[in-house]
C-alpha positions in Angstrom: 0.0 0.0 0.0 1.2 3.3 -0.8 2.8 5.6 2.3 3.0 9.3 2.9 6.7 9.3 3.6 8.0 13.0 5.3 10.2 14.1 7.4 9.5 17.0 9.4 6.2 18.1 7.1 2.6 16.7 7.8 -0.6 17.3 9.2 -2.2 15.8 11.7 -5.5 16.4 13.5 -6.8 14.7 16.8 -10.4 14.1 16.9 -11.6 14.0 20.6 -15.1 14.8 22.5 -15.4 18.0 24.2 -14.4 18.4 28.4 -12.2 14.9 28.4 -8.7 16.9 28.6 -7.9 16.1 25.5 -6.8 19.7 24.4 -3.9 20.1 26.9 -2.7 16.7 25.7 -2.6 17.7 22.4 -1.2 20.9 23.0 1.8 19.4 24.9 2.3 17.1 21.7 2.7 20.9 19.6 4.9 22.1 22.5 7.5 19.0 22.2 7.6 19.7 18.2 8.4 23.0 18.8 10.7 22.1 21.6 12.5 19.8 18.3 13.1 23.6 16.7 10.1 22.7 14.1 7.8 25.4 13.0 4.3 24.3 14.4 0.8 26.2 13.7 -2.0 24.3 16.2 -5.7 25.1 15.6 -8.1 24.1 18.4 -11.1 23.8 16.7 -14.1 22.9 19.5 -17.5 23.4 19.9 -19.4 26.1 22.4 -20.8 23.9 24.9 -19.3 22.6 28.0 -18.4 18.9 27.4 -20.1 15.8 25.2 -19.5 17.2 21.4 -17.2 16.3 19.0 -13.7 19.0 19.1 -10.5 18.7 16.4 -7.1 20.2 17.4 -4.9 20.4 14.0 -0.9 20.5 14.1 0.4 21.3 10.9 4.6 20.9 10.9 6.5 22.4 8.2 10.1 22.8 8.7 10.1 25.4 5.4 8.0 28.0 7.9 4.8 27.7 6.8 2.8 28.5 9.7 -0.8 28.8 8.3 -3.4 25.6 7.7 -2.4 23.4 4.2 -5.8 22.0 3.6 -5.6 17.7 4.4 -4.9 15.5 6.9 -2.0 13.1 6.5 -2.2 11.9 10.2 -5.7 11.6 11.7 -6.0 10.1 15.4 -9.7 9.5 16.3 -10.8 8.5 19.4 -14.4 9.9 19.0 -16.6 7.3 18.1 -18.9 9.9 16.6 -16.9 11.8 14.7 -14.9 8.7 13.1 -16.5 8.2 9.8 -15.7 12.0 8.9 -12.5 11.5 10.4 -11.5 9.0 7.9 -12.5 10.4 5.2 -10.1 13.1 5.7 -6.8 11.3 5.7 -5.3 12.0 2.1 -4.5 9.1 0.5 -1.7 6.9 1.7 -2.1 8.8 5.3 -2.3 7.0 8.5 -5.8 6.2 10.4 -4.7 5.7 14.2 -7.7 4.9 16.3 -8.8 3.0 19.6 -8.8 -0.8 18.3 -10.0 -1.4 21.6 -13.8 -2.1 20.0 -13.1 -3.4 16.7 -13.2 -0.8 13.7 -16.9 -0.7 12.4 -16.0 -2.3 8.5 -17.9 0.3 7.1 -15.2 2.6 7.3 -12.2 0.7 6.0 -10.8 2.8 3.3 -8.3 0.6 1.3 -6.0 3.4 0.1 -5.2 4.6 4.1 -2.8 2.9 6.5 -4.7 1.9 9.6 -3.5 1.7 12.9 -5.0 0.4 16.0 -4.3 1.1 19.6 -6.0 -0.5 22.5 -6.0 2.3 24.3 -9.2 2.2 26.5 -7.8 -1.6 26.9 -4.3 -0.4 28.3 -6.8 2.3 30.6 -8.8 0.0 32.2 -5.8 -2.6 33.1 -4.1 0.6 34.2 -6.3 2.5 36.0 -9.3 2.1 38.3 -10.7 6.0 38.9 -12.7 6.6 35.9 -11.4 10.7 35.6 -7.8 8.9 35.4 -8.9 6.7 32.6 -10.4 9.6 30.7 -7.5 12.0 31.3 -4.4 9.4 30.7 -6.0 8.3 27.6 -5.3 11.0 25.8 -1.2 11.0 27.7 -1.0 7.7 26.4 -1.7 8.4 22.5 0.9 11.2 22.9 3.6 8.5 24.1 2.5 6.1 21.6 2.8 9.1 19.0 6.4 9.4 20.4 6.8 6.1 18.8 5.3 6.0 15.4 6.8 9.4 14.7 10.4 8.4 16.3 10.3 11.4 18.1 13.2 12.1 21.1 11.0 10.9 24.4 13.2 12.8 26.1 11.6 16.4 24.9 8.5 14.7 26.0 9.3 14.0 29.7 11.0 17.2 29.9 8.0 19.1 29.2 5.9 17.4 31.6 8.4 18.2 34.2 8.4 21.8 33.2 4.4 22.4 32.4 3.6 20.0 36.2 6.8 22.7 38.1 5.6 22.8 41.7 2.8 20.5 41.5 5.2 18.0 41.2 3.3 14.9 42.6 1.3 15.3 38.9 5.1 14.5 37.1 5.0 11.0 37.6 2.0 10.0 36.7 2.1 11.7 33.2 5.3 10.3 32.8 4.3 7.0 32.9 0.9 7.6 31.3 3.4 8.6 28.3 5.4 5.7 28.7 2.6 3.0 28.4 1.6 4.1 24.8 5.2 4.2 23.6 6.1 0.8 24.9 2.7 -0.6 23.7 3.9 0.6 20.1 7.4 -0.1 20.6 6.1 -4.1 21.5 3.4 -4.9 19.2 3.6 -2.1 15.9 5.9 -1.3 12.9 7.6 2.0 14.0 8.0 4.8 12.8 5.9 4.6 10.3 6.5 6.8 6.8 6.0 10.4 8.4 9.2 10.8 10.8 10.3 14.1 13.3 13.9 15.1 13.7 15.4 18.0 16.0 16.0 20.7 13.5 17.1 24.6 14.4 13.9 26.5 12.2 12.8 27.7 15.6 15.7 30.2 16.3 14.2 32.5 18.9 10.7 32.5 18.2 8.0 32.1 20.8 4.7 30.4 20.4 2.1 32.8 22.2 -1.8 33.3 21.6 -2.5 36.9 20.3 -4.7 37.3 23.3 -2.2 37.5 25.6 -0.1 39.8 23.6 -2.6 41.9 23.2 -3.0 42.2 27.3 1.0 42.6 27.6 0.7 45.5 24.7 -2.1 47.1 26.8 0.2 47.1 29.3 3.3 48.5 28.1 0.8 50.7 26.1 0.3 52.6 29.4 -3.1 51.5 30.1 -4.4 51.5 33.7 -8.3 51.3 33.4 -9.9 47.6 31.8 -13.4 47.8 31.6 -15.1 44.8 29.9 -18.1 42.0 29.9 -17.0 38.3 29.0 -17.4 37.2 25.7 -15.9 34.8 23.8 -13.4 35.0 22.2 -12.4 37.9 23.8 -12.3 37.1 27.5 -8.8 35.9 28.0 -7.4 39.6 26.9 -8.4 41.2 29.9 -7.4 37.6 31.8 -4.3 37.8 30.8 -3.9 41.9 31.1 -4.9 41.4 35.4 -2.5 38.5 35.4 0.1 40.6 34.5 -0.7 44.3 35.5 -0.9 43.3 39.1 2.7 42.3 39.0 3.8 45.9 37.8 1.1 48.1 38.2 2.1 48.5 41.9 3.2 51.9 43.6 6.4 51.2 44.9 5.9 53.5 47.8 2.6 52.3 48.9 1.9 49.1 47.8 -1.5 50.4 46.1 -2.7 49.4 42.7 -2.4 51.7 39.7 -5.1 50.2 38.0 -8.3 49.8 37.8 -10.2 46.9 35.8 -14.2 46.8 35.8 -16.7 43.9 35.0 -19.8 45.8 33.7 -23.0 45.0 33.7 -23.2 44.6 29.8 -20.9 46.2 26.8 -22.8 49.5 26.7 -21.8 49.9 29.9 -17.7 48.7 29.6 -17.7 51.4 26.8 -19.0 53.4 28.6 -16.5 53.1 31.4 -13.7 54.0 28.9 -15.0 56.8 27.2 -15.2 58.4 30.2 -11.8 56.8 31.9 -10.3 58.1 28.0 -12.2 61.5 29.0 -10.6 62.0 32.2 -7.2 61.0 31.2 -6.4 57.9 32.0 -5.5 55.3 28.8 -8.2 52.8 28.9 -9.7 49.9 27.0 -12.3 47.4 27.0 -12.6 43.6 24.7 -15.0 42.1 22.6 -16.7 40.7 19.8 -19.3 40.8 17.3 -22.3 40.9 19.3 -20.3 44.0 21.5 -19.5 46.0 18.4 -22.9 45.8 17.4 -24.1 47.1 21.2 -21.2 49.7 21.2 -21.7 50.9 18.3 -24.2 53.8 19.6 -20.8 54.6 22.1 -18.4 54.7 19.4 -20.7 57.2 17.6 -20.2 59.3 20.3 -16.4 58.8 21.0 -15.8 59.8 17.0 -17.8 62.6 17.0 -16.9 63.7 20.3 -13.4 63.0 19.8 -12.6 61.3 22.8 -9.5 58.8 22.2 -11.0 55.7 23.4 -9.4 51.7 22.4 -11.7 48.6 21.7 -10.1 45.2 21.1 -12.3 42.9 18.7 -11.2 39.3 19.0 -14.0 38.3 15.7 -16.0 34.9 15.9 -18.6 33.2 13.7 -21.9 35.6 13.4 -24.3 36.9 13.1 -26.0 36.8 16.7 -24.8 34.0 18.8 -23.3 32.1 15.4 -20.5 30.0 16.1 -19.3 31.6 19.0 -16.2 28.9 19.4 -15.1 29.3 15.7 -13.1 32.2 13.7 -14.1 34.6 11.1 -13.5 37.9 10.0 -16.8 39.0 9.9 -16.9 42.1 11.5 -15.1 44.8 9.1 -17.7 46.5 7.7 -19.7 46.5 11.0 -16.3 48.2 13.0 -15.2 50.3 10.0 -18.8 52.4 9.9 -19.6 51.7 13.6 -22.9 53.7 14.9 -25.2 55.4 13.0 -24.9 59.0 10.6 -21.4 59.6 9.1 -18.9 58.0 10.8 -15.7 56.2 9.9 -13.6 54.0 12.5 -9.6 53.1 12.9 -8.9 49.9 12.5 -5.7 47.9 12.6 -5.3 44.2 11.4 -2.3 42.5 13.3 -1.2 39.0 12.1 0.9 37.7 14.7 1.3 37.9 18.6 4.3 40.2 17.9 1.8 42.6 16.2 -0.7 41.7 18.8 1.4 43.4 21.2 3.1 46.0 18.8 -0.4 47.4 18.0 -1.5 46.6 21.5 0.6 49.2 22.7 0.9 51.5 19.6 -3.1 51.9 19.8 -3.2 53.9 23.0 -0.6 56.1 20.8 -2.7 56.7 18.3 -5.9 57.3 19.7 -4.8 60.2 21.8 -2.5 61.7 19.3 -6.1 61.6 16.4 -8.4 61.7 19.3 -10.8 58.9 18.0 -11.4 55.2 18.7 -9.1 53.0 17.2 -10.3 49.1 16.7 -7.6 46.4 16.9 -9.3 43.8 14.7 -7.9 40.4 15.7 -9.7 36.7 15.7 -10.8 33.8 17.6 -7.9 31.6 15.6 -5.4 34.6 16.3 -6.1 35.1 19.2 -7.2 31.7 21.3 -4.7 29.4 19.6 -0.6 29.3 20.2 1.3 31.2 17.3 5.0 31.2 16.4 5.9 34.5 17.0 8.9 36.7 16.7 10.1 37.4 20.4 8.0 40.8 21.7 10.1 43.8 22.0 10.1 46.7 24.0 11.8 50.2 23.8 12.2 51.2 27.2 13.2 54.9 26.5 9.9 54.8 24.2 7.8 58.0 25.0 4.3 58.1 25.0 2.2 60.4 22.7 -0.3 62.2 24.4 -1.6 63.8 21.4 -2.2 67.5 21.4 -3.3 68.1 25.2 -3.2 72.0 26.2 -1.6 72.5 29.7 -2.5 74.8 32.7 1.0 77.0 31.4 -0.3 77.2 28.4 -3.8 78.3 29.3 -2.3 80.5 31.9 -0.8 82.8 29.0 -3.7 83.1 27.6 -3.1 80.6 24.0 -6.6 81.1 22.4 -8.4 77.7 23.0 -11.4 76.3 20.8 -12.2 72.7 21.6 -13.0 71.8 17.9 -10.8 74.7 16.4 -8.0 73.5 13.9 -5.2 75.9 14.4 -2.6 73.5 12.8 -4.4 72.3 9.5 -4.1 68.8 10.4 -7.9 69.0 11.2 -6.7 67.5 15.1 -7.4 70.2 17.7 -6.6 71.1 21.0 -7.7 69.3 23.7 -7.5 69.8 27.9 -7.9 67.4 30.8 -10.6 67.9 33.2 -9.5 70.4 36.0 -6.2 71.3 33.6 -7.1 74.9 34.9 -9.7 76.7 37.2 -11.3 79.3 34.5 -9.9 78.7 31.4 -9.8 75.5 28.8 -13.3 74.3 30.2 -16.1 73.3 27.9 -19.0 70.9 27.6 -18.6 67.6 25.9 -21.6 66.3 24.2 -23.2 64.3 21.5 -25.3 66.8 20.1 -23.8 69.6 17.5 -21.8 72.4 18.7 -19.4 74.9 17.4 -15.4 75.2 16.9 -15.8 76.6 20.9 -17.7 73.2 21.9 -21.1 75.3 22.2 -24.3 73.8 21.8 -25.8 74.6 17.9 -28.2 73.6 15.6 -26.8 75.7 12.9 -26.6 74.0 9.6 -23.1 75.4 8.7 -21.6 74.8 11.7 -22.1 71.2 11.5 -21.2 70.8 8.1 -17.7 72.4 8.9 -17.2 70.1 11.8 -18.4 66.9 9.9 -16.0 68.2 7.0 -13.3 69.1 9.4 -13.5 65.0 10.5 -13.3 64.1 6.9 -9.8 66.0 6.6 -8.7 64.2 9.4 -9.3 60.7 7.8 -6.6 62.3 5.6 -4.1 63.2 8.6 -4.6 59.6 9.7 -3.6 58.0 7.1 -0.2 59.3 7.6 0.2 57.4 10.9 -1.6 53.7 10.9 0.5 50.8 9.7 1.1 51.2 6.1 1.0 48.1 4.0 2.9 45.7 3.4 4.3 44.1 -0.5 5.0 41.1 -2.0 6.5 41.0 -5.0 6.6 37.9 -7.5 9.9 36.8 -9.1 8.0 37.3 -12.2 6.3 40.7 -13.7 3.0 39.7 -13.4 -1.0 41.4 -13.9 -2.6 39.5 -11.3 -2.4 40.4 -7.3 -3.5 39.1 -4.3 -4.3 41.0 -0.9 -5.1 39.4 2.1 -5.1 41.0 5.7 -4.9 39.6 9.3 -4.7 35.8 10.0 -5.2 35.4 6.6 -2.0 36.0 5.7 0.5 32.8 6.2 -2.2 30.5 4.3 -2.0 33.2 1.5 1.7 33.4 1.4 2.1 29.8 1.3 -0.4 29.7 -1.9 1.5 31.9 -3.6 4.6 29.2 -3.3 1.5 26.6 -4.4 0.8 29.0 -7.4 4.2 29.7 -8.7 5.7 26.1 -8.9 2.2 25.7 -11.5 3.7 29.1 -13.5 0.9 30.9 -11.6 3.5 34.5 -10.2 1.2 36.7 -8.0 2.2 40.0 -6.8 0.5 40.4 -3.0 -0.1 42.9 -0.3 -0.9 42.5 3.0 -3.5 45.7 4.5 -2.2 46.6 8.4 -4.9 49.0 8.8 -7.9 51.1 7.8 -7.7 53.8 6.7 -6.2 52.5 3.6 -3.5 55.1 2.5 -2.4 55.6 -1.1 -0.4 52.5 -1.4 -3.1 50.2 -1.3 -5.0 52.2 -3.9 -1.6 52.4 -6.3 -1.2 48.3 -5.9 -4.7 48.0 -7.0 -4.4 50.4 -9.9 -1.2 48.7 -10.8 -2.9 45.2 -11.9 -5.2 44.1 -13.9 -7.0 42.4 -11.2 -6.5 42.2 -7.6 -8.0 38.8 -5.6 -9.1 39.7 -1.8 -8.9 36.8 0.5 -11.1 36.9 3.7 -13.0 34.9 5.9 -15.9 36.1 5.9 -19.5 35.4 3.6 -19.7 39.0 2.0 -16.3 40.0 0.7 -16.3 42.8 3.9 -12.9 44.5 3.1 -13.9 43.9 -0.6 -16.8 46.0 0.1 -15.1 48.1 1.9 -12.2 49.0 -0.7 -14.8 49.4 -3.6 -16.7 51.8 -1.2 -13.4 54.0 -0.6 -11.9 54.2 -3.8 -14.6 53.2 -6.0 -13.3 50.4 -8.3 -15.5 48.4 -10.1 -16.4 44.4 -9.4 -14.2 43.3 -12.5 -11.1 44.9 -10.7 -11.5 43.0 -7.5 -12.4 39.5 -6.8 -13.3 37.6 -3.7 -11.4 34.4 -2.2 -13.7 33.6 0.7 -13.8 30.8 3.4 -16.8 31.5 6.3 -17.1 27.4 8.2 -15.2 28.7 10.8 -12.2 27.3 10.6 -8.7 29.0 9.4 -8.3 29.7 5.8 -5.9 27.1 4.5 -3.7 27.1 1.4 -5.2 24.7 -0.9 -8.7 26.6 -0.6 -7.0 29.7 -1.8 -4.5 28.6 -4.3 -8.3 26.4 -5.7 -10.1 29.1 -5.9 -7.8 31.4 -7.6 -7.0 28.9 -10.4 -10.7 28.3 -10.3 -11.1 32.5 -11.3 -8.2 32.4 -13.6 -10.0 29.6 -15.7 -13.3 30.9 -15.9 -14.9 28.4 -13.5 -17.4 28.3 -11.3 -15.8 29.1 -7.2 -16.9 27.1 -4.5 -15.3 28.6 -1.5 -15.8 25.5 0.9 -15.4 21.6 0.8 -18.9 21.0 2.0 -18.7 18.2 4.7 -21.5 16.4 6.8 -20.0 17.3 10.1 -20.4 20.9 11.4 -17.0 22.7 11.7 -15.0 19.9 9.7 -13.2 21.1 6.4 -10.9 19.5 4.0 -9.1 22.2 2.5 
């Protein structure tokens, strides 16, 4: 029978059931890869209740650097009876079927073109183990161990990283240990090993750092200077402000008194944890709150107010599977248009699209920056798949002779001398005006913020013309903000070519990775990655520059599309849409598919349509 054979590049995906451990298993089987100096990119793919549904976790190893999904399975490992037949039918062909031979594998789904590879690992539970929690949690300890085996991966890295992740709770090392030990001298005694697909310690790892974006984006809030978190839970965005409190109560500490410079707030709702920054923002202080879909559609009334109000205020928007409750466990990027035009009349909102953890934490930090010095919200516009799962990641970096930029804040001096001051009056051209802190003075710099119209001198109007210069007066600053968001960033093919790509956010290491697909088929595409929102003039140039210009997102309606045809009015011919929306990460087949599928006239069919909710073969 045919074999994959590899060496340090394949795919495998565990299929488990939801609340047995399983994903900590898994995720110390990434870890040890990673601890081998291989390039790993694990997806956790699970469902949104507590435990009893079927969950995937994906580990795709490429010692080249790829680092977003392939498409395919070359390893699966079921041991979800209800998942199986799916399972299966993923494994490309001459792939490797490991499953719990324990019960006998239902005929049904023998597939002569697979390797298949029992493990009797209930068996080797029940013999072990008499507590039924152990037999459900070592189960999945054992398949790592007997993975060990079939890969011919160094055991060592293994117990190594138990003893590390189990440091001071050390009466838990043993036990895993030996729970790793049974499954790799099970295969060791009664299986061919390794099989085709083989690990070996490599040095691609360098100094990177695998990290979830969530956490980065905490540590950037951080060293961003922020002391007020005001927030209501929601995944996917929960474990930003989890991981900010970890962290700020280590360093946000008066040295002198012990007290806590910081402030974080669990409102009642998101109207409210808006709410709470606008007026922390108001007042002062750098403060931010985190969310998703269903937030930005509640703030959205708030961030009306903080753009026409100018009040710098920072929302994080980790995006998830919508509309309304939608797949609340799975990633899209399905919230573009939604944050870009957030709240109702004329309004246009700063977005940035990190990447990475590293960007995570550089935009993290830079945001607080940027919404004081253009006095508007800016909206980091991460994912669930950025920003739940571990991520190779640059090392994060930190200037610590880095000033902040408080924007243009009048002081009392300044007021004292008597420096004419107009709340919304542009004396520098750059359409950004003067602003003062509450109290910055006892008679002079005062006025009354509000929602309603007013004057260069913040005074209440309803005067036509005066409105029409302040709503023009925000247009020119769109211009002025341009100049500082992250510009884009270009990929050039080896090869002139008319045809580009542009992707943006997580979408971007399956998209560089089908470029590679492309070119070695004669297919050279030139490609740009967006940063941010405003686009600036670049993005409009690369557009102009080629015939035609394919967007890949994740999302159902071409959002950034949408929005690029909105702002500099190209037609439908110039742009085309690459879309994936079943809630799993973009891979590189899909894209480099649907591309050719463009390029040859054929119908696009975005998705591999599969009978199992949140499964996808490509």
């Amino acid at each position: 029978m045919k074999r994959i054979e590899s060496v340090n590049d394949f795919v495998i995906k565990f299929a488990n059931v939801n609340g047995t451990g399983s994903a900590s298993a898994n995720n110390m089987f990434a870890k040890a890869l990673f601890r081998m100096g291989l390039p790993v990119c694990p997806k956790n793919i699970f469902p949104s209740n507590i435990q009893g549904l079927p969950t995937w976790y994906e580990v795709r190893v490429s010692e080249k650097g790829y680092l977003g999904r392939r498409g395919g399975v070359d390893i699966a490992l079921s041991v979800n009876p209800q998942s199986m037949a799916q399972d299966i039918k993923e494994v490309e062909e001459g792939g490797y079927f490991i499953y719990d031979d324990t019960k006998p594998l239902d005929l049904r789904l023998m597939r002569n073109d697979v390797n298949i590879i029992g493990i009797p690992l209930t068996r080797i539970c029940n013999e072990e183990y008499t507590d039924p929690r152990q037999r459900q949690l070592f189960k999945n300890v054992i398949y790592v161990g007997a993975l060990a085996a079939l890969l011919d991966m160094d055991f060592k890295v293994l117990t190594d990283l138990v003893k590390d992740q189990f440091k001071g709770k050390e009466k838990l090392i043993l036990p895993n240990i030996h729970a790793l030990e049974l499954g790799h001298q099970y295969v060791k005694a009664n299986l061919e090993c390794p099989i085709g697909i083989r690990v070996k310690t490599s040095d691609q790892v360098g100094d990177k750092i695998l990290l979830d974006g969530n956490t980065a984006l905490g540590l950037g809030a951080i060293y961003g200077g922020a002391t007020v978190a005001a927030w209501y839970p929601i995944t996917p965005s929960t474990s930003v402000v989890d991981a900010y409190e970890k962290y700020v109560r280590r360093v946000r500490i008066d040295p002198g008194t012990g007290e806590k410079n910081y402030a974080i707030v669990q409102a009642e709702d998101e109207l409210s944890a808006i709410g709470m920054v606008i007026g922390a923002s108001w007042n002062g202080a750098r403060a931010f709150t985190a969310t998703s879909g269903p937030g930005i559609s509640l703030m959205s009334e708030f961030l009306g107010l903080a753009y026409f109000a100018e009040i710098p205020t920072v929302l994080i928007d980790v995006q998830r599977a919508g509309p309304s409750t939608g797949m609340p466990t799975r990633t899209q990027q399905s919230d573009v248009l939604s944050a870009a035009y957030a709240s109702h009349g004329d309004t246009k909102q700063v977005l940035l699209f990190p990447a990475t953890p590293k960007e995570c934490f550089d935009f993290g930090a830079m945001s607080f920056d940027l919404a004081e010095r253009l006095q508007t919200p800016i909206i980091i516009m991460t994912d669930l798949d950025l920003g739940m799962n571990d991520n190779m990641s640059e090392p994060l970096e930190w200037d610590d002779n880095r000033a902040y930029d408080r924007g243009k804040v009048m002081t009392a001096e300044q007021l004292e001398e008597g420096v004419e001051f107009g709340r919304y009056l542009d004396v520098d051209g750059d359409a950004i005006c003067y602003r003062t802190y509450p109290g910055a003075h006892p008679k002079r710099g005062a006025f009354f913020t509000r929602g309603t119209s007013r004057d260069e001198y913040a005074v209440y109007t309803e005067r036509g013309e005066e409105y029409e210069k302040n709503m023009l007066r925000l247009m020119r600053k769109w211009d002025t903000i341009k100049e500082y968001v992250p510009e884009p960033e270009v990929v050039t093919a080896a090869e002139k070519t008319d045809v580009a790509v542009l992707y943006y956010g997580t979408s971007e290491e399956s998209s560089r990775e089908s470029l590679d697909f492309l070119a070695e088929e004669g297919v050279h595409l030139d490609a740009m990655r967006v940063r941010a929102f405003p686009f600036n003039d670049d993005v409009k140039a690369f557009i102009e520059n080629h015939k035609q210009v394919f967007v890949i997102e994740q999302n159902r309606d071409a959002q950034l599309r949408t929005l690029l045809m909105a702002e500099f009015e190209f037609g439908p011919d110039k742009l085309k849409s690459v879309l994936c929306f079943d809630g799993t990460p973009i891979s590189a087949r899909n894209i480099s598919k649907q591309i050719k599928q463009h390029l040859n006239g054929g119908e696009v069919q975005p998705l591999h349509r599969t009978k199992i909710a949140g499964q996808a073969g490509e």
